[in-house]
N, C-alpha and C positions, 0 to 999 in steps of 0.2 A: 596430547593425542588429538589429530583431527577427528572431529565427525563427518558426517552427510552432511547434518544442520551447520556448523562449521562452515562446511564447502559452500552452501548458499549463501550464509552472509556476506561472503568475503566475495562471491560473484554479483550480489545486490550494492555491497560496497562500491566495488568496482563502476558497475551500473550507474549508480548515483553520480560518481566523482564527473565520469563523461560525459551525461545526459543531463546533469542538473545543474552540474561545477561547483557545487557544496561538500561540505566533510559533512557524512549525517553522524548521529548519533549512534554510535555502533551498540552502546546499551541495547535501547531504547527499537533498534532496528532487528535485535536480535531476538527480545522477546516477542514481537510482531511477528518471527519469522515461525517462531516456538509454537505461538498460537496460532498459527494457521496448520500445523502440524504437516499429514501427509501430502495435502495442496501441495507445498514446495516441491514437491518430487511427480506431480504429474504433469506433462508437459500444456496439456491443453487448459490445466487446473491454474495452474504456475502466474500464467498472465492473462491481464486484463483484456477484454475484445470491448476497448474506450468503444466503438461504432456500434455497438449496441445497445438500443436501450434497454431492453430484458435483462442485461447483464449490468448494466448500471443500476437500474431499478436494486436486483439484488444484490451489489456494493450500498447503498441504502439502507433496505430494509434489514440486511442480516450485519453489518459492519455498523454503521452508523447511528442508526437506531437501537440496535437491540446490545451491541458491545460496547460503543461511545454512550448511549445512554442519549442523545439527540435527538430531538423533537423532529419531527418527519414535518420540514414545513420548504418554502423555496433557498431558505438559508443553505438545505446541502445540493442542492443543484449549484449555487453561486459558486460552494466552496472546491464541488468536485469539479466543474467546467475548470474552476482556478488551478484547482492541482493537474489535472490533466493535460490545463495550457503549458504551465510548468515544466512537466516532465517532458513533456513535446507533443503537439498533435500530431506531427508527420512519422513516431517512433511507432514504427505497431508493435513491439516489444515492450510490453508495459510491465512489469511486473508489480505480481500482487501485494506482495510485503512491501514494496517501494510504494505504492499508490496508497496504502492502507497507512503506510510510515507520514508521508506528507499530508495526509486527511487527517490524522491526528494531530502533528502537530498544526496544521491550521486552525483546527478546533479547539488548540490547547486541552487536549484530550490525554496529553502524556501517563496524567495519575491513574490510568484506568490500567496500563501496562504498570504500575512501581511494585 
């Protein structure tokens, strides 16, 4: 039986294959999805506004810092500029699980989702 949550992984899947050209980890992608909970289902919630720094700032302070467990120092500017270049600068469709999915694994942050 599908779910809602279901339906988003398999659109974030999708997302990934086109935009990144990797198979992610669908585990690993789906508890990201789980953890962001009703986020996935709002549309303005959903995805990232990369052109902002207010909204990067808290991709930082509330993902990286406080869920990864990451020292708030220039290391996550390096790593999110990186994932961000990654995913595409020119995509303004970012989604959050996908951005939040490649920021952990750069930071080998996987065991924080096991």
């Amino acid at each position: 039986m599908s779910t809602k949550t279901d339906e988003r992984v398999g659109k974030y899947i999708q997302d990934f294959k086109e935009k990144i050209g990797e198979e992610p980890d669908v585990n690993l992608l789906r508890k990201i999805t789980e953890y962001l909970g009703p986020v996935v289902f709002r549309d303005d919630a959903e995805k990232i506004a990369s052109s902002s720094d207010s909204e990067l700032e808290t991709v930082k302070s509330n993902f990286l810092v406080k869920k990864l467990g990451l020292p708030n120092d220039s290391k996550l500017d390096v790593g999110l500029n990186a994932m961000l270049e990654k995913y595409g600068k020119s995509n303004r469709n970012k989604y959050r699980a996908i951005v939040y999915y490649l920021l952990t694994k750069y930071f080998d942050k996987e065991s924080v989702f096991a």
